[in-house]
C-alpha positions in Angstrom: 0.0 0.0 0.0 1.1 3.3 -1.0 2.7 5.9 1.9 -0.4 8.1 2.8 1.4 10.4 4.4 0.6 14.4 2.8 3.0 17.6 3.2 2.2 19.6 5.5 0.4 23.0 4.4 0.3 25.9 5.4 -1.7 27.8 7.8 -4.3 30.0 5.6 -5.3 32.1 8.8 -4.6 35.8 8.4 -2.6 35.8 12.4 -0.4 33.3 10.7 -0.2 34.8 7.3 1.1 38.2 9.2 3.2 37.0 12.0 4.6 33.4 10.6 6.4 32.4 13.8 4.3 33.4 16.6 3.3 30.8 19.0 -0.2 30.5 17.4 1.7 29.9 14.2 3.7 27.0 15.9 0.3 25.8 17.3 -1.6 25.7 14.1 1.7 23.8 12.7 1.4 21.3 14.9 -1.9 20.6 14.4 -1.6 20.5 10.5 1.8 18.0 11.1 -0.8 15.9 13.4 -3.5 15.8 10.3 -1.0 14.4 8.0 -0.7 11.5 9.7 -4.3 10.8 9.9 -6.9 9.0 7.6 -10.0 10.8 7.0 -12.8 9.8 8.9 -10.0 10.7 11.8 -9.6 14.1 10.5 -13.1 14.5 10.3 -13.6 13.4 14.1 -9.4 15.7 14.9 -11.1 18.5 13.4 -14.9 18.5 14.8 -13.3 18.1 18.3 -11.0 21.2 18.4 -13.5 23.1 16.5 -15.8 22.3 19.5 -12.9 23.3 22.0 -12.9 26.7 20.5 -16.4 27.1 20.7 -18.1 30.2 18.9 -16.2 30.3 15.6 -14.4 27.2 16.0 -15.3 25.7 12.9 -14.6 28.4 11.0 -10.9 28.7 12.3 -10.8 25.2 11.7 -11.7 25.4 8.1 -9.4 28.1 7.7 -6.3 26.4 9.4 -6.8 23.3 8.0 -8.5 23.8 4.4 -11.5 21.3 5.1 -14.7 22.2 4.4 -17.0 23.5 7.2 -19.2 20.9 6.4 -16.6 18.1 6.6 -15.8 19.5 9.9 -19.5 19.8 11.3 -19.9 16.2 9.9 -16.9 15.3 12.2 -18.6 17.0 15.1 -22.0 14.6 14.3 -19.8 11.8 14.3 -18.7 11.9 17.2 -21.9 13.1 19.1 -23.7 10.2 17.1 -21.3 7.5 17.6 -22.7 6.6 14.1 -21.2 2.5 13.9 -18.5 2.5 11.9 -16.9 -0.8 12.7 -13.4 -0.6 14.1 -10.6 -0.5 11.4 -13.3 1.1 9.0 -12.8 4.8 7.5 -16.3 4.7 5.6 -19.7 3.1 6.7 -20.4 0.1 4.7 -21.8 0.9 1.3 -20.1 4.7 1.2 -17.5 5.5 -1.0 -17.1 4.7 -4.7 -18.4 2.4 -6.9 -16.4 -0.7 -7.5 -14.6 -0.2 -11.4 -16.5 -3.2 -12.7 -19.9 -2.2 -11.8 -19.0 1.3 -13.2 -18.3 -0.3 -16.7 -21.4 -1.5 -18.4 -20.9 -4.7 -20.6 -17.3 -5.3 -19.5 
């Protein structure tokens, strides 16, 4: 299986963006470093709970520190107030995702 790591990006928050190497800067680094190593359903449920943490806004900043969408990040939140049954080991509940390449293809 291929390396899933990502590069890390960078911060698109304006207090980062005008003082690169504040301590907020070094915080939203480390939090981007810590989303590279993850899968997505974990960034999903990374993202909803520091969104929560911040509270008023905090998906917002999220979005803007980390790139995902505020839905993706709102859908994290769900997640993990719903405990929604993905089984251990899984990323995607079963049936999401794409379509299999052979039942795409008609007549192959």
């Amino acid at each position: 299986m291929a390396d899933q790591r990502r590069d890390v990006r960078a911060c698109g928050c304006s207090a980062c963006r005008s003082h690169p190497h504040s301590a907020l800067a070094r915080e939203h680094g480390a939090i981007l470093r810590v989303f590279t190593t993850l899968d997505e359903r974990a960034r999903r449920l990374f993202a909803g709970l520091l969104a929560a943490r911040q509270g008023h806004g905090g998906i917002q900043r999220l979005a803007d520190i980390t790139g995902l969408s505020r839905n993706t990040i709102r859908r994290g939140q769900r997640e993990i107030a719903d405990a929604d049954g993905t089984p251990p080991g899984k990323i995607r509940r079963p049936g999401a995702g794409r379509k299999r390449a052979e039942k795409k293809t008609p007549g192959s």
